[in-house]
C-alpha positions in Angstrom: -146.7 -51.1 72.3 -150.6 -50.9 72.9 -150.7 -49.5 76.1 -148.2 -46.6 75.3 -150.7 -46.0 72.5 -154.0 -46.0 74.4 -152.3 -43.5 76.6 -151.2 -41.2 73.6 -155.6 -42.2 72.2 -156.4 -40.8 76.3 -154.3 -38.0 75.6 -155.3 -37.3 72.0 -159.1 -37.7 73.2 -158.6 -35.6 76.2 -161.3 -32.9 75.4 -164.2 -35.5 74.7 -163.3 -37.2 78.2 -163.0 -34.0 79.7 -166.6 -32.7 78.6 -167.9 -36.2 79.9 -166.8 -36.1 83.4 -167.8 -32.3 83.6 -170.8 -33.2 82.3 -171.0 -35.7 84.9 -169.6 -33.8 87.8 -172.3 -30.9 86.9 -175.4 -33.4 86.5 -174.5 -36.1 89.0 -176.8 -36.0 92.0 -173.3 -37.8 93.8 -171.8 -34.9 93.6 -174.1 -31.7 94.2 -171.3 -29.6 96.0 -169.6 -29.4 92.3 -172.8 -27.9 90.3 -171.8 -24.3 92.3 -168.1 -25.2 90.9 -167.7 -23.5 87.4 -167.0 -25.0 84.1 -163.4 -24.0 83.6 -162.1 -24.5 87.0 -164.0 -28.3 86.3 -162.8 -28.3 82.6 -159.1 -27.3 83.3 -158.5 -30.1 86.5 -160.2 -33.0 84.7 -158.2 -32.2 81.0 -155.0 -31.7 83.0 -154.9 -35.4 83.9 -156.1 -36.7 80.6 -154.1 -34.5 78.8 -150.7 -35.6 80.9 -151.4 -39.1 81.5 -148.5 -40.5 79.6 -146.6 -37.6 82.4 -148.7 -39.0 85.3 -147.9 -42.2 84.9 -144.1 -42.8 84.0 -142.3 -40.2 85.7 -144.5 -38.3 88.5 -142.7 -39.7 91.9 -145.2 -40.0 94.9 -143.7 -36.5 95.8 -145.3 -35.2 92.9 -148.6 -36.8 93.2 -148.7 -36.6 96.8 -148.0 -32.6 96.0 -150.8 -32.2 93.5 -153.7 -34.0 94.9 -153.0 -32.4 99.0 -153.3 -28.8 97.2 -156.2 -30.1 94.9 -158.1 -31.4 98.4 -156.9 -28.2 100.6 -158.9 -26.2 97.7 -161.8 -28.4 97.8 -162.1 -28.0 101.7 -161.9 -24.2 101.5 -164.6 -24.0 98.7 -166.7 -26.7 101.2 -167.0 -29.5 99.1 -167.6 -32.6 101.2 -165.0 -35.3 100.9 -167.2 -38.1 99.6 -167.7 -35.8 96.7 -164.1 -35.1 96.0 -163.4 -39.0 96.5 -165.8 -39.6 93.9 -164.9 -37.1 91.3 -161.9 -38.3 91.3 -163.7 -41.9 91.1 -165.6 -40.5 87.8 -162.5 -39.7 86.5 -160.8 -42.7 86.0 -164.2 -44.7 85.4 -164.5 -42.5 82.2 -160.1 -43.1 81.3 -161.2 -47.1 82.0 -164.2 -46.9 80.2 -162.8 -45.5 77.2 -160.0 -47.8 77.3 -162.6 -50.4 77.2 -164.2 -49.3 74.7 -160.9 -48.1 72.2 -161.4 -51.9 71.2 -157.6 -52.2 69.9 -156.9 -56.0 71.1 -155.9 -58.1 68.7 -153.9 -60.6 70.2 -153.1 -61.5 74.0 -149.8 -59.3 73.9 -152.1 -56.4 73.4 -154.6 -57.8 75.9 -152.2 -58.1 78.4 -150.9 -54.6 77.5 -154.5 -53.2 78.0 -154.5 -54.9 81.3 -151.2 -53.6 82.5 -152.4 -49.9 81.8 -155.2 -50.6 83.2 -153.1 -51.6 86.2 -151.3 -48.3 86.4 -154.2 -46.2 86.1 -155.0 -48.2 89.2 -152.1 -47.3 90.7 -152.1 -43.7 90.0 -155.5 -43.2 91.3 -155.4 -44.9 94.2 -152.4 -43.0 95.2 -154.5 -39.7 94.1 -157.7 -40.9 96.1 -155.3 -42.0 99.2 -153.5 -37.9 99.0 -156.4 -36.2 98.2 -158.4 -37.5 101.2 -155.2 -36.9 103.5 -154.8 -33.9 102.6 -158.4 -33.1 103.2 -157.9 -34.4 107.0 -154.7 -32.3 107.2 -156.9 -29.3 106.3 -159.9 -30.0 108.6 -157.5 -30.8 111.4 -155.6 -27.4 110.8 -159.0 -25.3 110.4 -159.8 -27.1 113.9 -157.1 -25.9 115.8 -157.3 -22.0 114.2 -161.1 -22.1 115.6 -159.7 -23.6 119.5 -157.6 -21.2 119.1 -158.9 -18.0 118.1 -161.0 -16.0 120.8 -164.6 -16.3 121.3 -165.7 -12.6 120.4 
């Protein structure tokens, strides 16, 4: 099956589409809040999904992702990183996982095309879900750091 191997190519490749989106996330003037970020806290997040894709997509429940991306936006709030950033790094993420798809050129008939389409599909899925947790939990954590500062004394 194609798209079961252009998960195991993501995976396989997951270094050289790691150091892209670093690169990206270090350079982009989108995301400024991330050049104070260092490279192997960026390195080890982005390779994590690329290098468990296959993972990510057939058996993590909502409960998983949900799990992952709340702690992954609670950390970004803490270390100050706007949301729009953290929205779009996740964005740069899966444009570089779609773009290399694109790119792996493996169709050869319109089995395989429609393979490539249907991975393209869940990668949809899975990010969307990502985006829609991460940027909840974000909220949940502004909303919590609200109420601490009503609620602790004016000295």
């Amino acid at each position: 099956m194609l798209s079961a191997r252009l998960v195991q190519m993501i995976e396989d490749h997951a270094e050289e589409l790691t150091r892209g989106v670093v690169n990206d996330l270090l350079t982009n003037q989108r995301t400024p809040h991330y050049h104070r970020l260092t490279h192997e806290e960026l390195h080890h997040r982005t390779y994590t999904v690329y290098r468990n894709l296959g993972h990510w997509l057939s058996h993590k429940t909502d409960e998983m992702i949900e799990a992952n991306y709340t702690e992954l936006a609670k950390k970004r709030f803490v270390e100050g990183i706007p949301l729009s950033e953290v929205v779009y790094a996740l964005v740069l993420v899966k444009f570089h996982m779609r773009d290399y798809i694109r790119s792996a050129g493996l169709m050869d008939s319109a089995v395989e095309l429609h393979q490539e389409q249907e991975l393209h599909r869940l990668v949809g899925n899975f990010f969307d879900r990502a985006i829609y947790y991460t940027v909840r939990g974000y909220e949940h954590e502004a909303a919590a750091r609200h109420a601490r500062d009503i609620l602790r004394p004016a000295a």
